[in-house]
Structure formats: C-alpha cells, structure tokens
C-alpha positions, 0 to 999 in steps of 0.5 A, a space after each residue: 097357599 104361597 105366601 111371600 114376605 119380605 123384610 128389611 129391604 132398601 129401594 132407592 131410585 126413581 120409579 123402583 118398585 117392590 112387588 109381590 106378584 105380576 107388576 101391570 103398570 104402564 110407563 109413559 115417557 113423553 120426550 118433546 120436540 126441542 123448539 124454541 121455547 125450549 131452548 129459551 127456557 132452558 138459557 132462562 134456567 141456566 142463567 136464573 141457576 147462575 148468577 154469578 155468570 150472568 149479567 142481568 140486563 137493565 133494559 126492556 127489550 123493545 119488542 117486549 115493551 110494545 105489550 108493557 106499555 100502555 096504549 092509553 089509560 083505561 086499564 082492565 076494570 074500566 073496560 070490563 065495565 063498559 063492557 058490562 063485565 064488572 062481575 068478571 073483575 076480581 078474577 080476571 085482576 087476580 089472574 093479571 096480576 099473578 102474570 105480572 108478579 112473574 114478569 117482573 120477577 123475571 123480566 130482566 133475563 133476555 130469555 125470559 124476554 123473549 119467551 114473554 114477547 113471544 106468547 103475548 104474541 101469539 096471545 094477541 094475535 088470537 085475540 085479533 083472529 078468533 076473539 074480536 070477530 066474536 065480539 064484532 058478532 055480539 057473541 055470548 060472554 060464555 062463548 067468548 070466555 070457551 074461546 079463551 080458554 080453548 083457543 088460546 090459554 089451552 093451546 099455550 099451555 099445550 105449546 109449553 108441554 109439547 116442546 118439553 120446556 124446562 119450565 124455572 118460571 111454572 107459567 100455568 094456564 092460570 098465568 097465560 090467561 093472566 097475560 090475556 088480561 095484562 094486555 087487556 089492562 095495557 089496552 092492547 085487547 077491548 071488550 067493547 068494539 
C-alpha cells in the first residue's frame, strides 16, 4: 500500500489544487463575444470605479425617458386587476421595484442609460411581438407567464452572459422581469387588450 502525505504546504492563487492521485476535473473557460453591451457595462464600471474622473450627468437621456415616463395613470396594480391578476400583484411590485431601486441608483451614468434603454427595448418589443398576439388570443395566464420567462427574461439574461458583460450592476433574471413590470406599471404593457 502507497501511502502519500503531505505536510505543511502553502497554495495561493486561483483554481491551484493539492492532489494525491490523478486530477480528472474539467475547466470550462467561456470568453464571450464583445458587443455592445459589454462595452457599455464596461464604461459603466469604469466610471462607477472613478468618480473622481467622471462627471455624473443630471439629465435623463431622451430615449431612456420614453420607458420612465408614464403614458397615463394606471400603474401596475390597477391593470393586473382589471386583468383579473390581482393575486400576481405582490411579486410582480417586489420584482418592479428591485429594477427601480437599480435604475435610480445608477441612472445618472450615460452608460447605464444606454444599457436600460436598450433592454427595456428589446423587452417591449417582445411584448409586441410574442406577448400581446397571446393576450389578443385569450392565452392561459400560465402560458402567458412560460413566455415571459422564456421569451424575454431568459434570453436577456443569456444576452448578458454571451457578450461576456462585466456586469457592476448584477442585473439578474429577477431585475430583467422587474423591467417587464416597470413598464407595465409606466403603461407601456397592458394585460387586458
């Protein structure tokens, strides 16, 4: 019988290992494409690092306040009870309102301006497209909520992976379906046609 032993050694690094016989794991390393978003959260994280360098804008750029301005004044609890959807209430506000708690906290970084614009775009043309025809079609509410998640919070998320985002904001699934109510709540997206 072989016995090995080993006493008193230092590792430092990352992914350095100790082993006392064949090593079989497997390293994944996944480098994404660098597109826009990636750029922008990389500006994003540049400027929220450095302050100092950076001057805060104090505007809202006017593509992002198209999604912040209301259309009119029924917000998300009214139409998800008109919709009948009342017991969907309390998670779709929690979800909306982790968005915003990141929207403002970040709002006043042009990158981040961008990178909101840009997925709350993406988010409300998916609405048009794949959402609303179901609605029109009196869809089941599981099939409309299946659609949500797959069609649009899935996808972003994986957008936000593929380009290999250096991600300062941590926008989960969870915030990207809280922008789907956001603009819900800013009426941009109904529940009843």
């Amino acid at each position: 019988m072989i016995k090995n032993t080993q006493k008193d050694i230092e590792v430092e690094g990352s992914g350095n290992k100790i082993l006392g016989g064949n090593d079989n794991s497997i390293t994944n390393n996944y480098n994404g494409q660098k597109g826009k978003l990636s750029s922008l959260f990389s500006s994003l994280k540049f400027q929220f690092e450095n302050p100092d360098n950076v001057d805060e804008i104090k505007t809202i750029s006017e593509s992002l306040s198209r999604y912040l301005n209301p259309k009119d004044t029924i917000g998300l609890e009214k139409k998800l009870e008109n919709a009948e959807k009342s017991h969907l209430e309390e998670d779709f506000i929690e979800l909306k309102q982790m968005f915003y708690k990141k929207l403002l906290k970040y709002q006043n970084f042009e990158p981040a301006q961008e990178i909101f614009t840009f997925l709350l775009a993406i988010i409300l043309g998916k609405y048009r497209n794949i959402i609303k025809p179901m609605l029109r079609d009196n869809q089941s509410e599981s099939k409309i909520l299946l659609a949500i998640s797959e069609k649009i919070t899935e996808p972003i998320t994986n957008l936000l992976v593929q380009e290999g985002c250096d991600d300062i904001m941590g926008l989960t699934s969870e915030d990207i379906e809280g922008m789907y109510h956001y603009l819900t709540g800013n009426c941009h997206i109904n529940w009843v046609l």
